[in-house]
C-alpha positions, 0 to 999 in steps of 0.5 A: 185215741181220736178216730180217723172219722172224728179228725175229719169231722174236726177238721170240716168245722174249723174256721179258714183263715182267708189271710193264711190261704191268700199270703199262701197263694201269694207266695206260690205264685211268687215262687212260680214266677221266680223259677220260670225267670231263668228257663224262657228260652225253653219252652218244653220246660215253662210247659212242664213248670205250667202242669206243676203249678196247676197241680199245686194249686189243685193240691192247695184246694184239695187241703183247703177245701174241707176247711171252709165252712161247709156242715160237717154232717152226719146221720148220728146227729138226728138219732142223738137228736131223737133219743135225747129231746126235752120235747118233741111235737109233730103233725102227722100228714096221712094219704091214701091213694092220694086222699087226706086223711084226718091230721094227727097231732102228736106232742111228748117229752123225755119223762114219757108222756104223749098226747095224740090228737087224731082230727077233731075228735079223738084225743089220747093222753098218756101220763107215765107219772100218773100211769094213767091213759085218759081217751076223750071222744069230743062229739059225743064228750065222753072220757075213759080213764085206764091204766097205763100198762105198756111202755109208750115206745110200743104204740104203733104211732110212735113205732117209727121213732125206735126205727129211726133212733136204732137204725144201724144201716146205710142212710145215704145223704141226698145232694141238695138241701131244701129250705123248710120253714125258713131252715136250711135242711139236708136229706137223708134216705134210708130203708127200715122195716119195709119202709122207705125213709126219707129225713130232713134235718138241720145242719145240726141234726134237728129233724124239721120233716120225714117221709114214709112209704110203705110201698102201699097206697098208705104215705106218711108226711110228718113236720118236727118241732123240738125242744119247743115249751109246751103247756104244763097241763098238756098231759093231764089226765084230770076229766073234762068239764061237761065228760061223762066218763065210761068204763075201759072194755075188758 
């Protein structure tokens, strides 16, 4: 059985027929005229049939204007999005209390790997295949190589992405839409972990940037690509040239 949700949500994407709406106006009008004819010398009556012609056409608006071509949207979209990505990369803006921070980069695919580039001189590769975590610390060029032995969800970096791809509560949509690298996108607020979200995404429900506020002098900006290439040796974990490698504390 269709759901009431899913009829309206077909209903929003069909394509109008500017015809069929224009030649059913036509003949509204046509037929307000035609009974108005015989009842001119009642003005009482040409009141009453003046009322009933604006509600009709008001009815006629009300039936077609969910079938114009507005986005049928919903936040379901962009947590599909987010639990079934070929890749997603992201640059992740930090402030606190007004100050930048270093700049984290974050690239990672649906097979589990992630790399986390923190300003100029941190990076973290983790490679789910190889179950291996590679750390390079650029200036002083050393590299440490340790085992993978929790799964990548539980790093605090990425803790923000099970939040929103679980969210079962209220994510209320904002009532205008911005323009993002050239995109139309369409906001979305809602509240997770003590956390104050707010996400903007495609009319599709690709997420394009999202805001976090902890309620403390700490801000998020984050700016999403999806589905974009990305190098295939992005996440190994082989040593650089010129590294030496250290030992992983215990």
């Amino acid at each position: 059985m269709i759901s009431l949700d899913r009829t309206l949500e077909w209903m929003a994407t069909r394509e109008v027929d500017e015809a069929a709406v224009s030649e059913a106006q036509r003949k509204l009008e046509a037929l307000i005229v035609s009974r108005a004819r015989p009842v001119r010398s009642a003005p009482r009556a040409r009141g009453w049939l003046a009322v009933a012609a604006s509600a009709a056409m008001a009815a006629i608006a009300m039936i077609w204007l969910p079938l114009t071509p507005t986005p049928a949207l919903a936040f379901s979209a962009v947590q599909e999005n987010l639990r079934d990505f070929r890749t997603l990369r992201f640059v992740m803006d930090q402030r606190v209390n007004g100050h930048a921070t270093p700049q984290t980069r974050v690239a990672m695919n649906r097979d589990g790997n992630v790399r986390t580039e923190v300003g100029e001189e941190i990076t973290v590769i983790v490679n789910s295949a190889e179950k291996r975590v590679l750390t390079l610390m650029k200036s002083q060029r050393i590299a440490m190589l340790s085992p993978l032995n929790a799964p990548v969800e539980s790093d605090d970096q990425l803790s923000w992405l099970e939040d929103v791809r679980n969210f079962q509560g209220i994510a209320t949509q904002l009532p205008r839409p911005r323009i993002i690298d050239g995109r139309k996108a369409y906001g979305w607020q809602l509240a997770t972990n003590g956390m104050e979200l707010v996400l903007w995404a495609t009319e599709d429900g690709m997420p394009l940037e999202m805001s976090m506020d902890q309620g403390t002098p700490l801000q998020f900006i984050f700016h999403f690509e999806m589905n974009v290439p990305l190098p295939a040796d992005l996440f190994s974990t082989r040593m650089p040239e010129g590294y030496s490698e250290v030992k992983p504390e215990d």
